[in-house]
C-alpha positions in Angstrom: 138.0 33.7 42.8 137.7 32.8 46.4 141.2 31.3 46.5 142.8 34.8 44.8 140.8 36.6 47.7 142.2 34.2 50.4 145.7 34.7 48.7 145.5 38.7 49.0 143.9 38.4 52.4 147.1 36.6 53.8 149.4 38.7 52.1 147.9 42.2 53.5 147.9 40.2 57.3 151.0 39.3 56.9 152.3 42.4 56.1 150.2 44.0 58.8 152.1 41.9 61.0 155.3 42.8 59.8 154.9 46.6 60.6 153.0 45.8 64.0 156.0 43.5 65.1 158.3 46.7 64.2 156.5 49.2 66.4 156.4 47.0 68.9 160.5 46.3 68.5 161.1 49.9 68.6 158.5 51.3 71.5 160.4 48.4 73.7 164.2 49.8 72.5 162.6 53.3 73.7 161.6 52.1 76.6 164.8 50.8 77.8 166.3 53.6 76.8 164.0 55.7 79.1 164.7 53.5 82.3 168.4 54.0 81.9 167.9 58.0 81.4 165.7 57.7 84.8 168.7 56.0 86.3 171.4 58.7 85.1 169.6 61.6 86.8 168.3 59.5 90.5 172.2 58.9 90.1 173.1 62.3 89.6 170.6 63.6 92.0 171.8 61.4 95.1 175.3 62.4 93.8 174.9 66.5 94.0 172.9 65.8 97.4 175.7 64.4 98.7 178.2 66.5 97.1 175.9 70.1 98.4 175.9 68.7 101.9 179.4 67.6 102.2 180.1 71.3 101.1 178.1 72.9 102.8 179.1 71.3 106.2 182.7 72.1 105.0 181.9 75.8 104.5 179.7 76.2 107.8 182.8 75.8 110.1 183.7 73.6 112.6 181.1 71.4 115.1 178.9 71.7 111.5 176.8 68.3 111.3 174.2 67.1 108.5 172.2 64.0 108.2 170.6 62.8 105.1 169.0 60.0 104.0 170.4 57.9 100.8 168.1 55.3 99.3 168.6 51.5 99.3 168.9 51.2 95.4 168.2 54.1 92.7 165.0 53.8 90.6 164.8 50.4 89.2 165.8 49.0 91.9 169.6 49.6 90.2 172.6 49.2 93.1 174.9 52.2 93.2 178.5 52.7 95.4 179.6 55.9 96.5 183.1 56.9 97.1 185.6 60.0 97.5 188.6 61.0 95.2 190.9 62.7 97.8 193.3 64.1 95.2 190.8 65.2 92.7 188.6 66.8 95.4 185.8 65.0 93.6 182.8 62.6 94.9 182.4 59.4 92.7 179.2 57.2 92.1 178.8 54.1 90.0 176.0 52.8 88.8 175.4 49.8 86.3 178.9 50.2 84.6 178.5 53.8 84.4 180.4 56.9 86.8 179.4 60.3 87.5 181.5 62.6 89.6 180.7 66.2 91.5 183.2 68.4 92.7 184.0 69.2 96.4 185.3 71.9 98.5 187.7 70.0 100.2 190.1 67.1 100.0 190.4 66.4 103.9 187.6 63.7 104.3 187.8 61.0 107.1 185.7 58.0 107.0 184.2 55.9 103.9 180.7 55.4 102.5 181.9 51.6 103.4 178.9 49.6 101.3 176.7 51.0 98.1 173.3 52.4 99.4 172.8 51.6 102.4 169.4 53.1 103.2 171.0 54.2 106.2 171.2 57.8 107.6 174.9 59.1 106.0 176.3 61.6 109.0 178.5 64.8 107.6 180.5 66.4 110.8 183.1 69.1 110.1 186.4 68.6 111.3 188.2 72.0 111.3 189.7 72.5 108.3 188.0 68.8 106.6 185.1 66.8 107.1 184.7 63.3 108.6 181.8 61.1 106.7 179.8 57.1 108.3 176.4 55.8 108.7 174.3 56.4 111.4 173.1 53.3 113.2 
């Protein structure tokens, strides 16, 4: 009788361990997927930053400047690279294989985002009729 109970007893563990080794499989496949949604929308948020201030130095007219301040990495400590499509008036970031693009008002832009976040101050100055983008010492 006390071997039959042993038996059982391993049986029910072991399958206790079977379903407590699939929660745990699928809470960590969740949780991945959560850090690379947090990723897509810091990328899309330094993205439209940009985008809205290159804009909205273009619209304000000539001797228009902005500063703003990008971050190092995006959350996760993920590396990023801007850069500008002339032809498609569009502004381009990459991110862990992955691209996201926001339109812009103009496809006269001088000057290069030169290195992926920099943590530097990124200068906007309007040109008269284009705008002329570079880091800030």
């Amino acid at each position: 009788m006390k071997g039959q109970i042993s038996v059982e007893l391993i049986i029910i563990l072991f399958a206790v361990m079977v379903i407590f080794s699939f929660l745990l499989s699928s809470i960590g496949s969740q949780q991945s997927e959560f850090v690379s949604s947090r990723n897509t929308l810091h990328a899309k948020e330094v993205a439209e930053k940009v985008a809205s201030s290159m804009n909205g130095v273009f619209l304000a007219g000539y001797n228009t400047s902005k500063n703003i301040s990008l971050p190092t990495t995006l959350r996760g400590n993920t590396t990023y690279m801007l850069s500008v499509n002339d032809t498609a008036q569009l502004l381009y970031i990459a991110y862990n294989d992955k691209t996201y693009n926001v339109p812009l008002l103009t496809s006269n832009i001088t000057g290069n985002f030169l290195t992926s976040g920099s943590g530097r101050i990124l200068q906007i100055n309007s040109t008269g009729g284009g705008i002329k983008i570079g880091f800030t010492a």
